[in-house]
Phi, psi and omega in degrees: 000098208268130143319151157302123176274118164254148174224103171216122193283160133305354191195135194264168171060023168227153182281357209009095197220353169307141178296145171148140176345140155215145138308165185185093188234107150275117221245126176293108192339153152050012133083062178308095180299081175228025163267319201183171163215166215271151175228120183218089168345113161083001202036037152252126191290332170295343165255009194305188161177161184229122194283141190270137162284177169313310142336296172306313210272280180324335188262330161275003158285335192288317194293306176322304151333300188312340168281346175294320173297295174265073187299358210266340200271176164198170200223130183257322175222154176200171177215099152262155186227149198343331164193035154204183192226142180217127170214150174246122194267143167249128149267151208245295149213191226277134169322165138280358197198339166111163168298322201280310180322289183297340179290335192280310154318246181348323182272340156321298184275329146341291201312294177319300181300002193248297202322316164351285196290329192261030166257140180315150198069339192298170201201113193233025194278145167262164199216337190202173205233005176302118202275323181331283202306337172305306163338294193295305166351278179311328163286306168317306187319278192335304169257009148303339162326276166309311176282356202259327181296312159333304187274324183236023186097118185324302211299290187306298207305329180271000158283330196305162190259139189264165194261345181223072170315316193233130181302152162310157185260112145249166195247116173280167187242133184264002203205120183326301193299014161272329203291345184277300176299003119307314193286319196278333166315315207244345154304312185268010165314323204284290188296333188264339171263352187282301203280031156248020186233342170280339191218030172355304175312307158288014172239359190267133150342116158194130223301146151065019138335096194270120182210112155070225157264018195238104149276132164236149141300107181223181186222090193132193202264113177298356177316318209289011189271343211250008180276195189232005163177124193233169191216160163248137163352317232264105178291127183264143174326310188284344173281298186318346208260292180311301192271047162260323172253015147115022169264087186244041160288299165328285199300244179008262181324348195262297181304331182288297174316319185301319211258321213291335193268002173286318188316323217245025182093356187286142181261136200245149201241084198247140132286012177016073205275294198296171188303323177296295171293350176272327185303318176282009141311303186270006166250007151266348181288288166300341181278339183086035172258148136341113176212150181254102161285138168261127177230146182281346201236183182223198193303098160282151178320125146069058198260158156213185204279140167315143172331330165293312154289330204299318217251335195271006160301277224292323173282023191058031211253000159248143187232155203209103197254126171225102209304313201268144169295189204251127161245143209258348185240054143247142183263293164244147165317156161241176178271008141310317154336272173312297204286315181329305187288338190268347166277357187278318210267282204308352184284311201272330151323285159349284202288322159336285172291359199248021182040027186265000000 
C-alpha cells in the first residue's frame, strides 16, 4: 500500500538537472517536534540550539551521505530543526537524472527512518545530549529499519503512520548572491523560534481585526492601533518623475518629513511598495520607530516575518496588517493591488486619528 506522492516544483517544466543553488526543507507530517528540541540558555534567543533526537541524528546522517551516492553533488549547509530540515545543496555539474532524483531517494530513506520511530514501543525523546548514546541510537534506528518491513508484513508496515508525508520543497537559487542570505536564513531558525515562543503574543495570527469597517489579519503588536498619532507613507509619482528629471528637492523633503514625524511619535502607516518608500522603511527600522505594515497577501501556518521585520515583531515596534486571505500561489503585486493597499494605509490613518 505505496503513499500517495505530492510533487511540487517552483517552477513546472525543467528538469534540474544543470549545475546550481537549490534551498531544500524536508517537513515532519503535522509539523511533529520529533527531530530535536530546542534549547535556550538563559532565555536568550541568541543562544538558542537544538538538540537532535534519534530520529534527527539518523536523518543528518542520511542527508550527509547524499554526496557518496551523488558525487556531482554537495551539501553545503544545513540546520535542523524540531521539526523540519533546511539544507542547501550545490550541484556541481550536470546530473544524470536532475535533483527530483536525488530529493526522491532521501525521502525514501527519511520515510524508513521515521517508519522505525512509528513502531509501538520505539522511543525517539533523547534524554541527554550525550553524542556516543545518540549515536548507538541512531544505528538501533537504522536497523530497526532495515528489519521492520519484514517483522510486520508489507501491508501493516506502509500502514504505519508516516513521519515524511511530503517529498521535500525545493527553491532553486537564481542568483549566486542568494546563497549568503539563505545561509543566514536557515542560520537563524534556531534565535527566531526560541524568540517566538518566548514573546508568542506578536507572532500569532490574529483575526478580524477591526479599523472603521474594514477587518484585517495581523501579526505584531496590536497595541500600535492604540498610540495618538498616525500618517501615512506614500511617494507619489510626480515627485519620483521631477527628481528623474533632476528636481529631486519636493521627493527628499517628502521623505525627510516621514522620519522627523516618525522621530515625533507619529506611527507611520505603508505597504511600503516602492523604493523610495522602502528606504524610508529601512530608517525606521534602523532608528527603531514603530510602524504598520500593509501586505498584499495575508498569513500562512507558522509564518513569521522576513529577516528584515523579525526583531522590530518580537520588540514590538511592528504590526503587519493584511485585508485578503494567504493565498500560496501568489508571486507578484499587482498594481491594483498597490493603489488598493496605499488607500488602505490613508484610510487606516483617518479612523485611527479620529479615534475610531
Amino acid at each position: 500500500m505505496a503513499e500517495t506522492e505530492h510533487w511540487q516544483w517552483q517552477e513546472p517544466g525543467g528538469a534540474w538537472k544543470g549545475a546550481g543553488l537549490y534551498h531544500f526543507t524536508l517537513t515532519v507530517t503535522d509539523r511533529q517536534p520529533m527531530l530535536g528540541r530546542l534549547i535556550t540558555p538563559d532565555d536568550d534567543p541568541a543562544r538558542a540550539r537544538v538538540v537532535r533526537t534519534a530520529l534527527g541524528d539518523a536523518l543528518v546522517d542520511c542527508l550527509m551521505s547524499i554526496p557518496s551516492h551523488h558525487p556531482e553533488l554537495q551539501v553545503l549547509h544545513f540546520c535542523l530543526m524540531p521539526d523540519h530540515l533546511h539544507a542547501v545543496l550545490y550541484v556541481r555539474r550536470t546530473m544524470p537524472k536532475g535533483i527530483r532524483t536525488v530529493a526522491r531517494g532521501f525521502w525514501q530513506a527519511a520515510k524508513k527512518l521515521g517508519r522505525a520511530c512509528s513502531q509501538p514501543g520505539s522511543s525517539f525523546v533523547v534524554p541527554n545530549d550525550i553524542r556516543e548514546e545518540l549515536k548507538e541510537e541512531s544505528r538501533r534506528l537504522e536497523d530497526t529499519a532495515a528489519s521492520l518491513c519484514g517483522q510486520m508484513g508489507e501491508e501493516a508496515y506502509y500502514r504505519l503512520e508516516p513521519v515524511f508525508r511530503e517529498m521535500p520543497f525545493i527553491r532553486p537559487m537564481a542568483r549566486y548572491s542568494q546563497l549568503q542570505t539563505t545561509i543566514r536564513y536557515i542560520d537563524m531558525n534556531p534565535q527566531r523560534l526560541a524568540t517566538k515562543r518566548l514573546r508568542p503574543g506578536f507572532f500569532r495570527v490574529q483575526k478580524d481585526i477591526a479599523i472603521g469597517s474594514r477587518k484585517y489579519d495581523g501579526v505584531g503588536n496590536a497595541a500600535l492601533l492604540l498610540e495618538l498619532a498616525y500618517a501615512p507613507v506614500h511617494v507619489r509619482h510626480i515627485w519620483v518623475e521631477k527628481a528623474q528629471h533632476g528636481d529631486s528637492q519636493e521627493l527628499r523633503d517628502y521623505k525627510n518629513g516621514c522620519v522627523l514625524q516618525a522621530r515625533r511619535a507619529v506611527v507611520m502607516v505603508s505597504p511600503f511598495i516602492s523604493p523610495d518608500e522602502k528606504q524610508v522603511q529601512q530608517v525606521l527600522l534602523r532608528e527603531q520607530h514603530p510602524f504598520i505594515l500593509l501586505t498584499d497577501n495575508g498569513f500562512r501556518d507558522y509564518y513569521k516575518p522576513a529577516d528584515s521585520l523579525f526583531d522590530a515583531c518580537a520588540q514590538g515596534r511592528l504590526l503587519i496588517l493584511s485585508p485578503w486571505p494567504y493565498d500560496g500561489g501568489k508571486r507578484h503585486i499587482s498594481r491594483a493591488d498597490c493603489v488598493a493597499l496605499n488607500a488602505m494605509a490613508e484610510e487606516i490613518c483617518r479612523q485611527l486619528n479620529q479615534g475610531l
